[in-house]
N, C-alpha and C positions, 0 to 999 in steps of 0.2 A: 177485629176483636177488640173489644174496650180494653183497659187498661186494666179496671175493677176485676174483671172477670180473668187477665192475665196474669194477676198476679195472687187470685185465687185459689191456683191448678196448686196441686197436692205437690208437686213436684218441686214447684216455687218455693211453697214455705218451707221442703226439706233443704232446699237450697238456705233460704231465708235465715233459718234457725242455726247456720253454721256462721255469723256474723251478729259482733255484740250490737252493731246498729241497723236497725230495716232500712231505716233511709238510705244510708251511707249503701247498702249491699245491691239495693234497687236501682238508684242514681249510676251505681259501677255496672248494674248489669244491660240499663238501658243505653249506656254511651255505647259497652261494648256492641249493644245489636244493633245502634245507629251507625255504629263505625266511625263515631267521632271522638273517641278516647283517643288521647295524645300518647303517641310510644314513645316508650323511653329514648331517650338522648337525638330527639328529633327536632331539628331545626328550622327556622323559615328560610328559606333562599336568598342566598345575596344577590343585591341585585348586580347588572353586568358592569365593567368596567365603563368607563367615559372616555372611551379613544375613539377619535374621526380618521376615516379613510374619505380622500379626495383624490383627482387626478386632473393635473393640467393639462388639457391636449388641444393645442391650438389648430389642428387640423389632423387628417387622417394618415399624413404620411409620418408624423413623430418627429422629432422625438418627443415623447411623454414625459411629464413628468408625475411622480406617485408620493403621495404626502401621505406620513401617519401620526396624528396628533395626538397626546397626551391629554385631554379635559376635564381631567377628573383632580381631587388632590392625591393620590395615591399613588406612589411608584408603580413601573409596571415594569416587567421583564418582556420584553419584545421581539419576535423575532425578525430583523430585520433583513428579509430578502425577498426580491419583487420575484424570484420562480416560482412562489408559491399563490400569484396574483392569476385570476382569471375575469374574461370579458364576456358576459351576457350581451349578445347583439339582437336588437330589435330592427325591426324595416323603420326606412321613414315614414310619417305619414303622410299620406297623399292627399287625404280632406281637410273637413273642418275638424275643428277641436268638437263637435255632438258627431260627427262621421269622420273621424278619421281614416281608414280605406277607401272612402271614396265611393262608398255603397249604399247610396241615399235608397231607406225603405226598405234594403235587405239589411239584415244581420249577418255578417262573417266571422267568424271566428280568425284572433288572431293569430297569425303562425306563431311556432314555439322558438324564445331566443335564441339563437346559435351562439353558443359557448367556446369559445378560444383558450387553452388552455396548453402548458408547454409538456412533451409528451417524458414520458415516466423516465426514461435517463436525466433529463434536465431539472425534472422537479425534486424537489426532495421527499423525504414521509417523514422527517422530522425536523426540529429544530436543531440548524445547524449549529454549534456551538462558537464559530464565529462569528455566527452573524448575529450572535444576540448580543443585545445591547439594553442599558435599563433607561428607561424615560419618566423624569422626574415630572413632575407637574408641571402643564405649561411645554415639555419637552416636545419634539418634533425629530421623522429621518426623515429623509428625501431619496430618491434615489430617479437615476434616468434611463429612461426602456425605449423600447420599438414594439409600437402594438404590431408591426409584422411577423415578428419572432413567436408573438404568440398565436397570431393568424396567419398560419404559415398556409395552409391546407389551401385548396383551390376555393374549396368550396366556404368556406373560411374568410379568406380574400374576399371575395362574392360578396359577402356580407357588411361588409365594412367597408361601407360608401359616406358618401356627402350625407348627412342629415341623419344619419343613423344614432339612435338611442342606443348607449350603454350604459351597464351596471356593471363596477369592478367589485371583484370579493376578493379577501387576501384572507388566506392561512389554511385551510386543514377543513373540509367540508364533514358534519359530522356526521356517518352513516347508520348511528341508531334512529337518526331524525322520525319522527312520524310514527317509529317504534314504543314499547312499551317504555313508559318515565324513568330513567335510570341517568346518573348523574352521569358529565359527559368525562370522559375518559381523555387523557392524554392522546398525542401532542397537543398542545393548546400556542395561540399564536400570541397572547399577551396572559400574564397572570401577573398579581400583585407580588412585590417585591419586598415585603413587608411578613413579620409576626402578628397572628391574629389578624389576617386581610378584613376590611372591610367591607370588598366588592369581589366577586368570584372569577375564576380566570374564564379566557373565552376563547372556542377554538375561532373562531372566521369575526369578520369584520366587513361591513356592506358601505360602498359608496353612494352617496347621490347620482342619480342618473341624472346622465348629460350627452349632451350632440354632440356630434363631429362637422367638422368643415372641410372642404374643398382644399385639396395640398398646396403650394404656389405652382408658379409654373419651374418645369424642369431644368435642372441648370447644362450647360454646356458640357457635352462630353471630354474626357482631358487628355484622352489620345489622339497624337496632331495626326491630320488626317489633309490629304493636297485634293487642291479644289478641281470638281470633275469637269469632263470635258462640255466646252457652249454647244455641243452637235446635240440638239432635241431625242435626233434618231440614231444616238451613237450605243453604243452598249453602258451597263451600268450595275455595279454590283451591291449586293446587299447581303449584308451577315447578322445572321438572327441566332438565337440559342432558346431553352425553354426557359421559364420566366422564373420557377423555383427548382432546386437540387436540395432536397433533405436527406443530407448525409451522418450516417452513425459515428464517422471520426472523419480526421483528416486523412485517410489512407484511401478514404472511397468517393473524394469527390470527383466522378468521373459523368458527363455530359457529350454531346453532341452537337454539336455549330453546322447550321447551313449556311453557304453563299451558293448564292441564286443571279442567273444574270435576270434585271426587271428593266432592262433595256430594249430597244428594238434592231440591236444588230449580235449578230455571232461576235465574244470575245476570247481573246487567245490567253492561254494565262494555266499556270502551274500549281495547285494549291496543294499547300504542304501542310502538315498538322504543326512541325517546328516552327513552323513562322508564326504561331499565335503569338500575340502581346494580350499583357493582362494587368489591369488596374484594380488594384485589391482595398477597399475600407473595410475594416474590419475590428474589433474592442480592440487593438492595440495599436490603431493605426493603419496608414495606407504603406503599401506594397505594390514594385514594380517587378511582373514576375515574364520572363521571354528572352530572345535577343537575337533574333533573325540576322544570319550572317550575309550581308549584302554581297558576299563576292563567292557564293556556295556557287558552283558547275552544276546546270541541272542537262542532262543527256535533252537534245531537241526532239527526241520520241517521246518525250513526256511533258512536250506540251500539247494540250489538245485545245480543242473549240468549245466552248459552253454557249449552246442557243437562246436565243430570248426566250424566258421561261423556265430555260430547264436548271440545274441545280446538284451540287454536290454535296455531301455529307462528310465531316470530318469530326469521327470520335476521339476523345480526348480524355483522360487524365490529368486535371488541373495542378496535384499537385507535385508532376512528374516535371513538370514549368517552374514549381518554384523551391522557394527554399524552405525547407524541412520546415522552419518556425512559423511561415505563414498562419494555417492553419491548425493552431497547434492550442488556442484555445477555444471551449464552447462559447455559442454563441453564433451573432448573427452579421454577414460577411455578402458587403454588395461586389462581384466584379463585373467589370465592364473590359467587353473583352475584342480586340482588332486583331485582323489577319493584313499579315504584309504580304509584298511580291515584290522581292528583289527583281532588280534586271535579269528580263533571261529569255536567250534569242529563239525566235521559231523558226519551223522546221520549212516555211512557205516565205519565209522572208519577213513577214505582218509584225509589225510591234506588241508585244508583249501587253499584256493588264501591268503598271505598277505602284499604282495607289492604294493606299493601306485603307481598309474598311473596319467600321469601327458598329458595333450593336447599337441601335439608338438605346432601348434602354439598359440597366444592367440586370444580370445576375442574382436571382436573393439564393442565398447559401446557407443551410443551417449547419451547424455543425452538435452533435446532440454529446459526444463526449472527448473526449483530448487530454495530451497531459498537462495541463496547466488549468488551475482552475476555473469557474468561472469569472467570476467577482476579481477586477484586477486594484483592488486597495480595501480596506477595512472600513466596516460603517461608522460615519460620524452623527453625530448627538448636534443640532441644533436648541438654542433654549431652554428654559428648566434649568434644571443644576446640571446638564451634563454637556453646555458650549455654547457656544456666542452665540 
């Protein structure tokens, strides 16, 4: 319909006639039905802060380091704690940079990233008030992680090989996303620290995606362990455990250890759950947690034979071995863990198993709550006005 003839209708000019100017009353009623009249006390959007999120990870076994930089000129209120950091994991690729899967002529769709992220006791849903911190311009934190802690999961693990693509995000994912436009709502993970901000706060913050590399090689185990017998076809034992324990506190880290003989002779030998030894790293340090008493009486009915192949089970309670503090903060806690065998005569005469066996790898322990916090010091302010 013309414009002429719509502003014609009888209806209009009653409209019309209740305003001292046609123009002015026309001009208001055509924004109104284009929907481009500005509402009252409506503003244009600020745009988002100028903070960088980066993450140095010289290879896949960590430790990581997680940068957040300030590049804006505007203070920022920051919250500075890596729980609230997650890992988008891509595969690596396997072809060219035009076929990256490796599927010359088909099209595959790529799989969806697997996300590492630390489970709902660990994480927080707001900003903690110690760990916020303000970053002046130019400012920077740093802080140092174990992407294992946050790829704890098997399936997880899996993911997070040699040559794999990630993407870190830090802060507070917003679940109106994709939703109808509505301003975003607190917690927010930096906001200006300023009257009248000039840039608006923001919940999350996205890194450059980057590879991972190959770990070194493994270091030496550091339970002394006496060197096994030169007989090829002598007996020979081996002690294994499962590879992760994700534990709700310290009161539940309880696991299982097999020694198995992978030898080719029957060996005579006594295995006690006491006799574990255990080497603890852990955020406060290494711990030595055991103490097999070398001159314990063990009845000669209870030593038996273990065949080549076959294998014993000893369930444990780790921290029934150590001292109360061990595990006593969250976080993430490698042991590595040896089973002795004191002297102790058989029942046939045969000498005894008495070399202590030690896991080739260790332990990952998570611990998801404890009484001591996590974070064992306060965040410091690199550059800008808030430190060297």
């Amino acid at each position: 319909m013309g414009l002429r003839r719509w502003f014609s209708k009888p209806w209009w000019r009653a409209y019309d006639r209740g305003y001292s100017s046609p123009a002015v009353s026309r001009t208001v009623f055509l924004l109104l039905l284009l929907g481009t009249l500005p509402k009252a006390g409506a503003d244009a959007p600020l745009p988002a802060p100028r903070i960088e999120l980066r993450l140095e990870a010289p290879d896949i076994g960590g430790p990581w380091k997680m940068v957040v930089t300030n590049d804006g000129d505007v203070p920022l209120r920051v919250a500075a704690d890596g729980r609230l950091l997650s890992l988008e994991i891509e595969p690596p690729e396997t072809g060219s940079i035009e076929d990256p899967y490796g599927k010359t002529g088909k099209k595959k769709k790529a799989p969806p990233p697997v996300v590492c992220r630390l489970p709902a006791e660990l994480r927080p849903s707001g900003v903690v008030e110690e760990r916020a911190i303000v970053l002046g311009p130019g400012g920077r934190y740093e802080e140092v992680l174990s992407p294992v802690l946050y790829c704890f999961a098997e399936s997880e693990a899996k993911a997070l090989v040699p040559g794999a693509r990630v993407t870190a995000k830090l802060g507070f994912p917003d679940a109106a996303k994709g939703t109808a436009k509505t301003a975003p709502r607190p917690p927010f993970l930096a906001e200006p620290a300023v009257l009248s901000p000039p840039v608006a706060a923001s919940k999350e913050i996205v890194s450059p995606r980057f590879v991972v590399a190959a770990p070194p090689p493994a270091a030496t185990p550091s339970l002394e362990t006496e060197d096994s017998s030169d007989d090829p076809n002598g007996p020979k034992l081996e002690l294994t455990g499962p590879a992760r324990v994700d534990s709700s506190d310290e009161k539940t880290v309880a696991t299982t250890f097999t020694v198995k003989n992978v030898g080719r002779r029957d060996v005579r030998l006594h295995a006690r759950r006491d006799n574990l030894l255990f080497d603890i790293d852990g955020p406060d340090g290494s711990s030595h947690c055991g103490l097999p008493a070398s001159r314990r009486g063990v009845p000669r009915e209870l030593v038996d034979s273990l065949a080549p192949g076959a294998s014993r089970s000893i369930e444990v309670w780790i921290g029934e071995m150590c001292p109360n503090m061990v595990f006593d903060r969250p976080g993430l806690y490698r042991v590595r863990a040896g089973l002795a065998f004191p002297a102790t005569p058989s029942p046939d005469g045969q000498r005894a198993w008495t070399q202590t066996v030690v896991t080739k790898e260790p332990l990952l322990v998570r611990i998801r709550q404890g009484r001591l916090p996590f974070f064992t010091s306060p965040p410091q302010v690199f550059g800008g006005d808030g430190g060297s």
